[in-house]
Each structure stands twice: as C-alpha cells, then as structure tokens.
MIMIBA-129556 format. One record per residue (C-alpha): x, y, z; residue in three letters; residue number from 1. Coordinates in steps of 0.5 Angstrom, whole numbers, m for minus. Layout:
PT     x     y     z zator fipa
PT     X     Y     Z   ALA  NUM
...
This chain:
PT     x     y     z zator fipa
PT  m203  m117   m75   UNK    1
PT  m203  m113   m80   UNK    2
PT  m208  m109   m76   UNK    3
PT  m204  m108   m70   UNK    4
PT  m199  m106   m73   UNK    5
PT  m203  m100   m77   UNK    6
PT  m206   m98   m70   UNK    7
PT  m199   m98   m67   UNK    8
PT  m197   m94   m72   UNK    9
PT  m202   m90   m72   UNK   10
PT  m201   m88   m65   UNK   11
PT  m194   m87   m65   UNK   12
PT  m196   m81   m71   UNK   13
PT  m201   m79   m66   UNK   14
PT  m197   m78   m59   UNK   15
PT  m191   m75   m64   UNK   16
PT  m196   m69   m65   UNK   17
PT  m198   m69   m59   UNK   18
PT  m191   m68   m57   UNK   19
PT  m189   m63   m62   UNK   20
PT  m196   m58   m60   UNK   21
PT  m193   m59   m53   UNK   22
PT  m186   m57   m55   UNK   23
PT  m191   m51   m59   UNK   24
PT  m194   m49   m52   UNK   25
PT  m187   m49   m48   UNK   26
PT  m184   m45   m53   UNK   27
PT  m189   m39   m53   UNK   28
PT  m189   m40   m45   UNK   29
PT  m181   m38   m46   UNK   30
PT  m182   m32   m49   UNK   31
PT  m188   m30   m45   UNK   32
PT  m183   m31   m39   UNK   33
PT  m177   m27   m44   UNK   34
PT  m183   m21   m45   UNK   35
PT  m183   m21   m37   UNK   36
PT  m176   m20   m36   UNK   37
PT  m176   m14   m39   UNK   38
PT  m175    m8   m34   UNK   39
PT  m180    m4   m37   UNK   40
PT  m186    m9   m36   UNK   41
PT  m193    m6   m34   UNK   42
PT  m197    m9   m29   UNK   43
PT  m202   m12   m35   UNK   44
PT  m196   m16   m38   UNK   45
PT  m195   m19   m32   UNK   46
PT  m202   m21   m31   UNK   47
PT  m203   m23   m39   UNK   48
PT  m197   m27   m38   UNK   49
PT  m200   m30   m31   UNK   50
PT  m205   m32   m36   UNK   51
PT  m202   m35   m42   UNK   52
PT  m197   m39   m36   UNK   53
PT  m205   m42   m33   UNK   54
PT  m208   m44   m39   UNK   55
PT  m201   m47   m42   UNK   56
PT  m202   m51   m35   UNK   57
PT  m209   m53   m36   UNK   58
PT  m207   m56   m43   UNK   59
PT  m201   m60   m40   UNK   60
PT  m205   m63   m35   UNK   61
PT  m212   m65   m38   UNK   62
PT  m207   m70   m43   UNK   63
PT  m205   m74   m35   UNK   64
PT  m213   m74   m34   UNK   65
C-alpha cells in the first residue's frame, strides 16, 4: 500500500507541474496576443506571434495523444 500511495503522490507532483508549464505557455500566448494589439504591429510580429500561438497549440495537444 505504502507503494501505491507513493506512486499516487508521485503523479499528483507530476500533473501539478504540468499544470504550472502549461499555465507558463498560456501566460506567454497572452502577451504574445498583447504585443498584436498594438497598433503599430509589423506584419513580422503578427507572423511571429502566429507562430508562437501554433507551437503553444501542438504542446497543449500532444498531452491528449
């Protein structure tokens, strides 16, 4: 039992970290969207933040694969 519990705990420390990370990648795509808001924007800051929002999308869904 003892194991169990250890493995649970374990896991429960894993998907907290993994819930922090994530919480990371939507902080960054946040300000990523606040950097587009601005009026002055180049069409290179919209592509880059394009970018930034896929690989934000891949990394959220590779955890469902």
């Amino acid at each position: 039992m003892d194991e169990e519990k250890r493995a649970l705990r374990h896991e429960l420390k894993n998907a907290e970290q993994e819930k922090l990370a994530l919480k990371g990648l939507v902080e960054r795509a946040a300000d990523e969207i606040d950097d587009l808001a601005e009026a002055d924007c180049t069409d290179d800051a919209i592509q880059n933040a394009k970018a930034q929002a896929e690989r934000f999308r891949k990394v959220t869904n590779s955890d469902t694969d």
